[in-house]
One Martini backbone bead per residue (centre of mass of N, CA, C, O) as a GRO file, in nm:
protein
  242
    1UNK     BB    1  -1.659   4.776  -7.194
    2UNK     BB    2  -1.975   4.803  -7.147
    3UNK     BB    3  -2.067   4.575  -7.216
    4UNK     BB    4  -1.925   4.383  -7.034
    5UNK     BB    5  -2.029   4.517  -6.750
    6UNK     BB    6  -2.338   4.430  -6.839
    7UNK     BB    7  -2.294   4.148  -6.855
    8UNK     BB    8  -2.179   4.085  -6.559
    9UNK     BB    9  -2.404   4.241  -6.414
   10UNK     BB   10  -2.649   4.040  -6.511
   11UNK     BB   11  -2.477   3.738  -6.389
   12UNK     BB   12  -2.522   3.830  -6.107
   13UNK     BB   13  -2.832   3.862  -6.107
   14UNK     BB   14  -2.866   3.541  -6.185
   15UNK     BB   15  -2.696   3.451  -5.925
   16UNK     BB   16  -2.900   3.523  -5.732
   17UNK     BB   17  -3.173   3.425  -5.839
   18UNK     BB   18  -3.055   3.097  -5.787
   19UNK     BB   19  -2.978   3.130  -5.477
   20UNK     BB   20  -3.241   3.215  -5.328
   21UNK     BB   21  -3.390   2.966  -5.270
   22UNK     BB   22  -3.146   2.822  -5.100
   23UNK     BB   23  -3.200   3.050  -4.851
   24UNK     BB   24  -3.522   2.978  -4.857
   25UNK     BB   25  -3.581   2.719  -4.725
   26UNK     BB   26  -3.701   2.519  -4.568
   27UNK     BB   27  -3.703   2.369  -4.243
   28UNK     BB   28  -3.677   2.094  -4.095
   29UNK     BB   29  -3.872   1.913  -3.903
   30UNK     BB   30  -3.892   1.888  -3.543
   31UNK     BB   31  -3.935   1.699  -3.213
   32UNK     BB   32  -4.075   1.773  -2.941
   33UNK     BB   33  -3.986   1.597  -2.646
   34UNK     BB   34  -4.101   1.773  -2.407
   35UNK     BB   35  -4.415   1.699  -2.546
   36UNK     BB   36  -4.423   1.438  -2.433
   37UNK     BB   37  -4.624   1.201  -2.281
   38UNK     BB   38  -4.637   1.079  -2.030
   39UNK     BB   39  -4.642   0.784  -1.883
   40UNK     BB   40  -4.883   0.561  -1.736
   41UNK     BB   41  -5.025   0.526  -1.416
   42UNK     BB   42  -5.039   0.281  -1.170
   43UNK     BB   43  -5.282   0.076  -1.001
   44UNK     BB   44  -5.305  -0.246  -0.796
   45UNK     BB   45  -5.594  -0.462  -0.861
   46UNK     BB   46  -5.838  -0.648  -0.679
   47UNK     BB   47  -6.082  -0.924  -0.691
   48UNK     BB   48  -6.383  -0.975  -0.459
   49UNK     BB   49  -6.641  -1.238  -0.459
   50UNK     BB   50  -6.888  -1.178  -0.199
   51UNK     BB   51  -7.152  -1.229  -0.286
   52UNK     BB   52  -7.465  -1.432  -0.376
   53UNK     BB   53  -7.375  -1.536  -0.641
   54UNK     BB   54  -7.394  -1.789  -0.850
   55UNK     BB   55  -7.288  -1.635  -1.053
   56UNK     BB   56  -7.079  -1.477  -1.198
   57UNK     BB   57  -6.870  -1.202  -1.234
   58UNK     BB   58  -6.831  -0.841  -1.399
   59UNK     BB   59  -6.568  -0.569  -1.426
   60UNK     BB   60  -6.590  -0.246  -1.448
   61UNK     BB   61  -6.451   0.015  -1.649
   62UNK     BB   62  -6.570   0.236  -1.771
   63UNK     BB   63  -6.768   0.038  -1.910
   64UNK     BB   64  -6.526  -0.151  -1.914
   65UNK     BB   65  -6.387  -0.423  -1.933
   66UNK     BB   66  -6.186  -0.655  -1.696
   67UNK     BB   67  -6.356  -0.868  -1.549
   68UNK     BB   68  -6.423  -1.157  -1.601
   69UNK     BB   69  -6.590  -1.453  -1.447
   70UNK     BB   70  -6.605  -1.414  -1.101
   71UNK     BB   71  -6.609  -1.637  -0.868
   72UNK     BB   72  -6.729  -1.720  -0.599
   73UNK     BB   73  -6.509  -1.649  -0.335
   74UNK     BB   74  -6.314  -1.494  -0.521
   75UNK     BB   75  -5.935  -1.393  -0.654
   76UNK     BB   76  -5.777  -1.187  -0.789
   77UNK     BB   77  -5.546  -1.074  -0.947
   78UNK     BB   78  -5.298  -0.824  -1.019
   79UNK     BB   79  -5.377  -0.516  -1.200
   80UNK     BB   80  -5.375  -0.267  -1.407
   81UNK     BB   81  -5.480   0.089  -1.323
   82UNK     BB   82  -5.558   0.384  -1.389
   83UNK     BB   83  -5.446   0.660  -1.197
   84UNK     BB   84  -5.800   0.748  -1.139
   85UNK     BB   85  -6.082   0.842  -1.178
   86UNK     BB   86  -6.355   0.580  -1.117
   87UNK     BB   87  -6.610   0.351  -1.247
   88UNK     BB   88  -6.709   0.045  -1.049
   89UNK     BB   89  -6.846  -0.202  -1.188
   90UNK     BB   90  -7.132  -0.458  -1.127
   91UNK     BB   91  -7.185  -0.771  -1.276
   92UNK     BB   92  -7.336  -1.006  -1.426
   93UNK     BB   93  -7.359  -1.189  -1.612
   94UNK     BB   94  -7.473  -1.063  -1.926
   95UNK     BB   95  -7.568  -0.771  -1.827
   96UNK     BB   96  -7.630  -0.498  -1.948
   97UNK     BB   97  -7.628  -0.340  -1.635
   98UNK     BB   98  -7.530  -0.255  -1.346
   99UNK     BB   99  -7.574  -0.325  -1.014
  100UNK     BB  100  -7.349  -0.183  -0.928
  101UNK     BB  101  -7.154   0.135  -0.796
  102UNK     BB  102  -6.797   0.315  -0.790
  103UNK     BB  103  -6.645   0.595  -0.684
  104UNK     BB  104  -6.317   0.633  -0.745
  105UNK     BB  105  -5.960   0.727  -0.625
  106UNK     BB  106  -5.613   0.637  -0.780
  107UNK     BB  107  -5.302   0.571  -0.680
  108UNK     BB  108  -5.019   0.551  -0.759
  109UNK     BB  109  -4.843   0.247  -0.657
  110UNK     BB  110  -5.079   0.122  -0.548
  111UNK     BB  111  -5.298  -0.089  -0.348
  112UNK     BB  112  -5.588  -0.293  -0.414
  113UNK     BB  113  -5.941  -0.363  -0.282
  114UNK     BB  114  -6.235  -0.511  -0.443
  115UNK     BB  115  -6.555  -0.517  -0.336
  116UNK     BB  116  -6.796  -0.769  -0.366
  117UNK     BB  117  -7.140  -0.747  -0.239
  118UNK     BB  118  -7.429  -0.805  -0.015
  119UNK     BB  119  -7.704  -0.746   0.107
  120UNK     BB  120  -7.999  -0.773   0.291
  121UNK     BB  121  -8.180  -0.736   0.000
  122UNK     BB  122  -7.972  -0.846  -0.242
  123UNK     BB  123  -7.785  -0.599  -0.340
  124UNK     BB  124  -7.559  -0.479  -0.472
  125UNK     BB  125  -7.171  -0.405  -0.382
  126UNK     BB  126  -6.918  -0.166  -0.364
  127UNK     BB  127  -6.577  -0.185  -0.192
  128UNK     BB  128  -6.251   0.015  -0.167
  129UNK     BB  129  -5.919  -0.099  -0.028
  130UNK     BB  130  -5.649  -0.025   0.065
  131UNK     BB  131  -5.315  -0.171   0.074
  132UNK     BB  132  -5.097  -0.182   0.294
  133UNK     BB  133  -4.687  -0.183   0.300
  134UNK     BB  134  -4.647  -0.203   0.564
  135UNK     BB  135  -4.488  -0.403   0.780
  136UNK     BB  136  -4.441  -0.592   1.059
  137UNK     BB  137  -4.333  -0.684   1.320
  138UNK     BB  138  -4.098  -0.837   1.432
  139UNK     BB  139  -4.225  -1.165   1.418
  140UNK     BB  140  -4.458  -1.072   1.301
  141UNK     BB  141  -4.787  -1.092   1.186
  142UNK     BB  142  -5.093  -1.009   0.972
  143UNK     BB  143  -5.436  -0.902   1.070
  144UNK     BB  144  -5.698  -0.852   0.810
  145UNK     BB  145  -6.039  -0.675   0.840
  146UNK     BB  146  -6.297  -0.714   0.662
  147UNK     BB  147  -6.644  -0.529   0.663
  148UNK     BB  148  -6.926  -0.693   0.441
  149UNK     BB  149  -7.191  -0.733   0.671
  150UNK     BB  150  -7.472  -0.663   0.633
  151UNK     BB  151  -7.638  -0.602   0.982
  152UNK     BB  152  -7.341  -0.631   1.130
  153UNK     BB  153  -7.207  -0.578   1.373
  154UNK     BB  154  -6.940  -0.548   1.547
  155UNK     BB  155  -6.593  -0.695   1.527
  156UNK     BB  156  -6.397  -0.986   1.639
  157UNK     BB  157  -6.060  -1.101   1.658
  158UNK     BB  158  -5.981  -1.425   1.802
  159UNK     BB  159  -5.833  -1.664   1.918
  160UNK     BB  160  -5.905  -1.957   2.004
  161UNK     BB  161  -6.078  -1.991   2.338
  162UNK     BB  162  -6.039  -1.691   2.386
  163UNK     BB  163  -6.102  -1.398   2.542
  164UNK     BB  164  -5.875  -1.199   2.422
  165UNK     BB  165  -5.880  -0.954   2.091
  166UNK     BB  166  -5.694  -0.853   1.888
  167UNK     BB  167  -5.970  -0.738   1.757
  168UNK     BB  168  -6.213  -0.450   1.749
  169UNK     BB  169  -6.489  -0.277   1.619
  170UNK     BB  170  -6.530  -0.370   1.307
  171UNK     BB  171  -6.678  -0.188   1.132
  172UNK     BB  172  -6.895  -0.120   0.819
  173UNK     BB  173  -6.682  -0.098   0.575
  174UNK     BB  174  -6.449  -0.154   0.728
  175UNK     BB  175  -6.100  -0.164   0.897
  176UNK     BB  176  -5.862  -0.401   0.999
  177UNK     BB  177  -5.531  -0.438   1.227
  178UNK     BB  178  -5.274  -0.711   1.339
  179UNK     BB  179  -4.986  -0.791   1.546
  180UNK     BB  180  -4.915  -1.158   1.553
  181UNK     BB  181  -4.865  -1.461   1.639
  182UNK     BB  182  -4.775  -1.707   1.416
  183UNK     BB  183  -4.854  -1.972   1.630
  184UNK     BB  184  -5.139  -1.922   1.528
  185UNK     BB  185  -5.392  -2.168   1.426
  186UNK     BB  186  -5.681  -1.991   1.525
  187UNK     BB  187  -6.011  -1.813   1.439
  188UNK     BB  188  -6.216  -1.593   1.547
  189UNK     BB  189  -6.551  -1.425   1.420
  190UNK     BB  190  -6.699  -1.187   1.648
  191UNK     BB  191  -6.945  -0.997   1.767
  192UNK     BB  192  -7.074  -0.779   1.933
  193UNK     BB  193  -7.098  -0.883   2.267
  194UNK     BB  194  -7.023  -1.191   2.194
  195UNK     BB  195  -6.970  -1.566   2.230
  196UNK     BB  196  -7.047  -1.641   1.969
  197UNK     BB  197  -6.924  -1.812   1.687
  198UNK     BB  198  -6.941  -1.709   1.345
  199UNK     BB  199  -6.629  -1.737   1.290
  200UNK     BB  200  -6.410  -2.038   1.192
  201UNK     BB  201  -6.044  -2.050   1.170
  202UNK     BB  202  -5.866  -2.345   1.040
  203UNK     BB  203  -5.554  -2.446   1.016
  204UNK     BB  204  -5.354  -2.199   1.060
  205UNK     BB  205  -5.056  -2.041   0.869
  206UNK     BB  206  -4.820  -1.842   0.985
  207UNK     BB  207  -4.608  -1.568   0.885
  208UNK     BB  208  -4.365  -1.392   0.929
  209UNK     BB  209  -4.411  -1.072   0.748
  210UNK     BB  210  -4.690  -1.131   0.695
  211UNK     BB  211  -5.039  -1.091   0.520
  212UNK     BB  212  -5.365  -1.131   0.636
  213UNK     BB  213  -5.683  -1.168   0.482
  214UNK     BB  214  -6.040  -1.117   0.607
  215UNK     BB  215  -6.349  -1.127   0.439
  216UNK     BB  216  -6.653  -1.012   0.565
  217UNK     BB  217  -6.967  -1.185   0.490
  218UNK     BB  218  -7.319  -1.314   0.332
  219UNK     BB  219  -7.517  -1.528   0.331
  220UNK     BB  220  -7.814  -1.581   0.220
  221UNK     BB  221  -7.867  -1.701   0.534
  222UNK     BB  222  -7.705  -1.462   0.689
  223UNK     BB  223  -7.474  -1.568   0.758
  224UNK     BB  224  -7.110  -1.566   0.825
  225UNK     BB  225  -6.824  -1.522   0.598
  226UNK     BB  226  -6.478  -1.628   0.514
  227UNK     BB  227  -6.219  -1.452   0.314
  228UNK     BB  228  -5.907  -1.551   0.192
  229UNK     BB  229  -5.639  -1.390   0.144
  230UNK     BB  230  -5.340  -1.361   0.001
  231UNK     BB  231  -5.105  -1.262  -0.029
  232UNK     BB  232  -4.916  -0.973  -0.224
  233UNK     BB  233  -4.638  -1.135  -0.281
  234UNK     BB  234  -4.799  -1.299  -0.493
  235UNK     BB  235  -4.830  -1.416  -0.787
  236UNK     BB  236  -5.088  -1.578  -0.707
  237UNK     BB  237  -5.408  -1.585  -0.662
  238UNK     BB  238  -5.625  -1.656  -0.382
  239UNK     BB  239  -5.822  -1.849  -0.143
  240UNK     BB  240  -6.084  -1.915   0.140
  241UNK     BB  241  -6.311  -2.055   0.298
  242UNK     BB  242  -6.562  -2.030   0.608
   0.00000   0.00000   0.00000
């Protein structure tokens, strides 16, 4: 009897030891989905060669290139670029570092136009406008003035012919807009305080409910010229000079 129940014993001990392992196996490993990053937001940005650089440029963000090539008074379509702070170089091509940069801070979900263009001693520069989204008012167009002329006082947009401005006083570096008929057919831009016609865009055709934007810099030989960008509406963007 005693031998049985040390056998008993035993068996039980030895059962014991062979449960052990499957008791205390690793338990397999799960994926914590609560830490995965977040995905990129972005901001939409378009660029205008508004330079006097007979060859293309090249714009560069945070060294890397974003933009090849892009001609003289063109403009690019709109790309997404991480909404976050940035150095935003201007390159003629293939030259090996920027001739310009600005740090800029993008915010998600925005329209961005980045203007490069030239100064008076012939250097280039880079300038960073937000394109707002509020749309114009009912059956008015909406008439927009980026100012990068440098050495150019306060600019004003009139009607042709008309005695009475849109816009007025539209300082260096800086922009406005305003809301007008979209009947009207052609526009000058004037220096302040000047009746000389500096530019003048004619054949205008403007559409109720859109915006439209005109970029006034610098040609070589110092007069002002006027960059029409496309609606941001639109699905492949360009220009046109006057």
């Amino acid at each position: 009897m005693k031998r049985i129940r040390r056998f008993a014993t035993s068996l039980f001990a030895l059962g014991a030891v062979t449960l052990l392992p499957v008791a205390c196996a690793t338990k397999p490993e799960t994926t914590d989905t609560s830490k995965t990053a977040p995905p990129q937001e972005n901001a939409l940005v378009r660029f205008v060669n508004a330079t006097t650089f007979k060859e293309p440029v090249e714009v560069y963000v945070d060294e890397a290139k974003v933009l090849p090539d892009v001609a003289k008074d063109k403009v690019t379509e709109y790309s997404e670029w991480p909404s976050q702070g940035h150095d935003i170089g201007l390159r003629a091509a293939d030259a090996p570092t920027p001739a310009a940069s600005s740090s800029e801070s993008l915010s998600s979900g925005e329209r961005y136009t980045v203007v490069g263009y030239s100064r008076t001693d012939g250097t280039p520069a880079v300038a960073v406008f937000r394109d707002s989204s509020a749309v114009p008012e009912a059956g008015k167009a909406r008439i927009r003035l980026i100012h990068v002329a440098d050495g150019s006082s306060e600019l004003g947009v009139y009607p042709s012919g008309v005695k009475d401005s849109f816009l007025d006083g539209v300082n260096y570096s800086d922009e406005s807009s305003a809301d007008v008929d979209p009947g009207v057919r052609a526009l000058e831009i004037r220096k302040d305080g000047e009746k000389v016609v500096a530019v003048k865009v004619p054949e205008l055709s403007l559409e109720a409910g859109r915006t439209y934007t005109f970029v006034v810099t610098t040609g070589q030989d110092r007069k002002l010229r006027a960059i029409q960008l496309e609606n941001p509406e639109s699905t492949k963007q360009g220009s046109n000079r006057y």
